[in-house]
N, C-alpha and C positions, 0 to 999 in steps of 0.2 A: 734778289738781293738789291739792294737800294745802293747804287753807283753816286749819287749827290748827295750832298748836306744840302738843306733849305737854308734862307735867312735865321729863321727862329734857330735851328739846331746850330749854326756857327753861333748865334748871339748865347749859346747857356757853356757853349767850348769855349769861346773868350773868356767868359765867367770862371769859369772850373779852371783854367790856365793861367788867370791872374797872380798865382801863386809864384808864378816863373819870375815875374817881375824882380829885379834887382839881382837877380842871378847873373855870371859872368860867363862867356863861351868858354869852353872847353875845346870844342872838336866839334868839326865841318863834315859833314859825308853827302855825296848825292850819285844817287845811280836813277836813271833816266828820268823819268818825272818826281821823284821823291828826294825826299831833303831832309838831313838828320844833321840836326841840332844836339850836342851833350853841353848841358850846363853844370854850374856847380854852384851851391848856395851855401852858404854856413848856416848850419842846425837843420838843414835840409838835406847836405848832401847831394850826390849825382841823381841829375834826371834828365833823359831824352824825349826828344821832342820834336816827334816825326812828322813832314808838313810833302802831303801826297797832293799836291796842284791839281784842279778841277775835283778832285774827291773830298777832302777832308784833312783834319789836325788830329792827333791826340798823341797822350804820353807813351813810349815805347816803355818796354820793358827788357828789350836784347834787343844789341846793335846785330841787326842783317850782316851779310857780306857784302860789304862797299870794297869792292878791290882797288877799282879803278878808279881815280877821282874825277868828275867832271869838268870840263872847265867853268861852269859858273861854279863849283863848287870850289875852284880853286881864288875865282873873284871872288866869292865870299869870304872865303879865308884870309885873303888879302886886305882886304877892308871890315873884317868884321872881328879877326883874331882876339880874343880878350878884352870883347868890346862885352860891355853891361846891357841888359835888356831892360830898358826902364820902361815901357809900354805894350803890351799886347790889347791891342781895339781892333772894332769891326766898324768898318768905315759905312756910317749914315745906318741905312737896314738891308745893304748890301750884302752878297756872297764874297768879301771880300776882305781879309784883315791885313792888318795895319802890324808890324811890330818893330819901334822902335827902340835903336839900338847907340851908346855913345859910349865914346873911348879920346884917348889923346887928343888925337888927328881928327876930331868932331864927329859930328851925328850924323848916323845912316838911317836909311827904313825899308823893307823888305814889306811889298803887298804882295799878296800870296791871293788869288782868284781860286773860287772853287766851281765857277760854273764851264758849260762847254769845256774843253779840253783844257782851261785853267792854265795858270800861269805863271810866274814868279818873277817880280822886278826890283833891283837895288839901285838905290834913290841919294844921293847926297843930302846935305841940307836944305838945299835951295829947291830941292823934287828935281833935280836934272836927272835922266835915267842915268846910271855907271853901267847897267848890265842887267840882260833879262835872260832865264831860262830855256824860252823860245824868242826866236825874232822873227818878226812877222813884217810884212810891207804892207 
């Protein structure tokens, strides 16, 4: 079984997810490397949108069991609550996407790495990190 998404395969999942676009968060969940997204659209309805660091993206279908919340999942929460997703890109031809997110209190960006053990970082405006998934030195 195929453990990575290539370049090509994130660039046709950005494609296929551009739908998410203008949707509003919902709800935050993250249990160890995995990161649940529930958005909400008008005329679309609830959709989740499950982001597995170093593996892959796609649309869930049933929220897993998130008991515990993580603490980046709680910094997400924090900075992302009710915030709008106006962008999902794939940065250059990279394994890496881009989704940008804007609410009140300004615009965030969450890249999400899908290669090596992959990643997850929240970005202010200005690209200063607020918080990543793993910290690394």
């Amino acid at each position: 079984m195929k453990k990575q998404i290539s370049s090509l395969d994130l660039h046709f999942i950005v494609r296929e997810l551009k739908m998410l676009e203008g949707s509003r968060i919902d709800s935050i969940h993250q249990r160890e490397n995995s990161i649940l997204f529930q958005f909400y659209k008008a005329g679309m309805g609830r959709k989740m949108l499950s982001i597995i660091v170093g593996e892959g993206m796609f649309l869930a279908e049933e929220k897993e069991d998130y008991a515990n919340p993580g603490e980046f999942s709680m910094v997400l929460r924090k900075h992302l609550s009710s915030s709008k997703l106006e962008s999902i890109t794939q940065i250059n031809s990279e394994r890496i996407a881009e989704l940008a997110f804007s609410s009140k209190s300004g615009s965030k960006k969450l890249y999400a790495e899908f290669f090596g053990k992959g990643n997850a970082v929240l970005c202010d405006e200005h690209g200063i990190i607020i918080n990543a998934l793993q910290h690394h030195e």
